[in-house]
Every structure is written in C-alpha cells, then in structure tokens.
PAPA-526089 format. One record per residue: y, z, x of N, C-alpha, C in turn; residue in three letters. Coordinates in pm, whole numbers. Layout:
PAPA-526089
Y Z X Y Z X Y Z X ala
...
end
This chain:
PAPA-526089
-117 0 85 0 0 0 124 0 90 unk
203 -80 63 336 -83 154 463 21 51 unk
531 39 144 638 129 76 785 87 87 unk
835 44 2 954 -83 17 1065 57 -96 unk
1204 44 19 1288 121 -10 1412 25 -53 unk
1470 64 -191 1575 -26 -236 1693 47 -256 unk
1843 15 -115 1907 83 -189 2006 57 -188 unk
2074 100 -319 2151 32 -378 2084 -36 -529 unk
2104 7 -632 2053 -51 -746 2178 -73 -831 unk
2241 -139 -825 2328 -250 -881 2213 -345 -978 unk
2294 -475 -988 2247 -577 -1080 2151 -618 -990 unk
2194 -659 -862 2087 -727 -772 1978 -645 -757 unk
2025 -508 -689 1887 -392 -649 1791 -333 -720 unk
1895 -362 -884 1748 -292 -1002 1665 -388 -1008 unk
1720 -563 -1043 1673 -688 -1016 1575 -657 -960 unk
1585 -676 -835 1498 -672 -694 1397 -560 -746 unk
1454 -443 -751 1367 -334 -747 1200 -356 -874 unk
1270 -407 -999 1163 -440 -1076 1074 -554 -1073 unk
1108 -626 -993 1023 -763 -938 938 -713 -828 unk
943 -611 -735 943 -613 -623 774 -515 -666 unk
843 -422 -764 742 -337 -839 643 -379 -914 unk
626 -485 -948 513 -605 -1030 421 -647 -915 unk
462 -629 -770 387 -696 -662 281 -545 -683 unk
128 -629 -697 26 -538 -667 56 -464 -530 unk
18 -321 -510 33 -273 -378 146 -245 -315 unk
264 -288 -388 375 -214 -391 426 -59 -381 unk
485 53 -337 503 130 -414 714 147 -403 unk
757 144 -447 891 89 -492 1008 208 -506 unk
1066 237 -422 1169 343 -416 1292 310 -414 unk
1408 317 -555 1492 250 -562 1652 388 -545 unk
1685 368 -445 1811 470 -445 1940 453 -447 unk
2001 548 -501 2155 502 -562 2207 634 -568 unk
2338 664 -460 2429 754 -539 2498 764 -692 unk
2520 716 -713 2600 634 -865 2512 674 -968 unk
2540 816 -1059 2457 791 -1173 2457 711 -1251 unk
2553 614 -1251 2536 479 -1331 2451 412 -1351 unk
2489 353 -1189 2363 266 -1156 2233 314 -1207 unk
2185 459 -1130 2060 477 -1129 2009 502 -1313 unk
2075 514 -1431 2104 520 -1520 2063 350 -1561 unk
2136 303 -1510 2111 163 -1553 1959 82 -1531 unk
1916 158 -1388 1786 84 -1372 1730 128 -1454 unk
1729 244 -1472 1571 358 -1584 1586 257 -1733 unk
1706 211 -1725 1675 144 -1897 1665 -34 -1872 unk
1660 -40 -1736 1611 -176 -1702 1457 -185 -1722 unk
1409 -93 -1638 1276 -82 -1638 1196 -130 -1486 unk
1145 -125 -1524 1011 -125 -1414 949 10 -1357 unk
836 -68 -1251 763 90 -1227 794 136 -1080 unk
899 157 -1112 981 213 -948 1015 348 -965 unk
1017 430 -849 1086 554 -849 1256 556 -800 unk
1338 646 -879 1466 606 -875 1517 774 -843 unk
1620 742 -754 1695 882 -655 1792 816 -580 unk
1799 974 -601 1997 996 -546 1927 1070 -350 unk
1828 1081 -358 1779 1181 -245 1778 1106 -107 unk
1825 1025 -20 1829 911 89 1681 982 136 unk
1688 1124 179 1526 1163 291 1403 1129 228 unk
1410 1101 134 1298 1015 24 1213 922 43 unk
1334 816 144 1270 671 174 1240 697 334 unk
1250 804 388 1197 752 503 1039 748 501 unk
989 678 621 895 621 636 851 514 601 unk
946 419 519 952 339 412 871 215 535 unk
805 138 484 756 36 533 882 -76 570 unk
978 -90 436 1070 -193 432 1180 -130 367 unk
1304 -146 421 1400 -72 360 1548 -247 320 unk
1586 -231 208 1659 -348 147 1758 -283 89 unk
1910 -329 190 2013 -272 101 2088 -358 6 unk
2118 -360 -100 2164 -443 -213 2286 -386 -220 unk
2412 -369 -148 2530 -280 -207 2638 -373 -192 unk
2772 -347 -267 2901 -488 -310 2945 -458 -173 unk
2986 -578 -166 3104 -644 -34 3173 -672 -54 unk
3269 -608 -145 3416 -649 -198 3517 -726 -96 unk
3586 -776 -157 3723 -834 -91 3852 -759 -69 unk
3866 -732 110 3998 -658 59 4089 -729 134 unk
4190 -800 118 4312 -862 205 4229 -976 286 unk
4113 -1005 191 4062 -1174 225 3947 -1151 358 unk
3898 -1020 377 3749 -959 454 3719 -932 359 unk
3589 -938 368 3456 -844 341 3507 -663 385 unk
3462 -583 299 3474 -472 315 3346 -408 320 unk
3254 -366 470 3167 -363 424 3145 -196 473 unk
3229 -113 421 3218 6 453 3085 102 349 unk
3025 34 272 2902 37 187 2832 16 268 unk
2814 -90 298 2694 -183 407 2673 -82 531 unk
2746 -41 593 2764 32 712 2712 171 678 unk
2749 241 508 2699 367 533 2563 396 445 unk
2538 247 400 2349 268 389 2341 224 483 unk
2370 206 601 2264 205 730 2283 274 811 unk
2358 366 787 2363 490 888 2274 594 827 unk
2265 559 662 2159 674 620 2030 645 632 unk
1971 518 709 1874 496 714 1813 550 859 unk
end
C-alpha cells in the first residue's frame, strides 16, 4: 500500500485527493489548515483521511502540494508553496 499525502485541498487537492483514493492500494491523506476547505472535501467525498495535523503525513510515500499562487504586482506569490514545504 503506498501512502500519498495531499496538501492543500482546495478544488484541485479534494479533486486529486478523491481520484487518487479510487486507486486500489492507495491510502490517501488529505491536509488543510482551512476549515473550509477541509469542510468542503468531507462533502465532496471520497475515501481519504482529512486533517489539519501536518505530523500525520510523515512517512508519506508521496507527498502533493495543491495550494493558490496568487498574483501579486504581476509574480506569483508563492509564500503558500514555500510553507507546505517547509512543513514537509
């Protein structure tokens, strides 16, 4: 069984996260500060586990961050991007 860590569950990451969770042998850990988000996947669905907890996913076989890259003054802002991968 591989252990695939998703984080960031937005549109793309719940996306991802419930497709990813249909793969036989999967086991699917989808994380999100944002009770929104993580709010949003549970009524998306699939068979993923969903947390606010980052020490959760370690050991993760595969870790996939899905988080916005907004525009600020015409860059990428990727101060998201940078601090799911420092929590990894």
């Amino acid at each position: 069984m591989a252990k695939v860590s998703i984080i960031g569950l937005g549109y793309v990451g719940r996306t991802l996260a419930k497709a990813v969770s249909e793969i036989p042998g999967m086991e699917v850990i989808g994380v999100d500060r944002s009770g929104k988000a993580r709010d949003a996947a549970a009524e998306y669905g699939g068979n993923y586990e969903i947390t606010d907890h980052m020490p959760r996913i370690a050991g993760s076989d595969v870790y996939i961050v899905c988080v916005a890259t907004p525009l600020t003054n015409g860059y990428p802002n990727d101060q998201h991007v940078i601090a799911a991968a420092k929590a990894i």
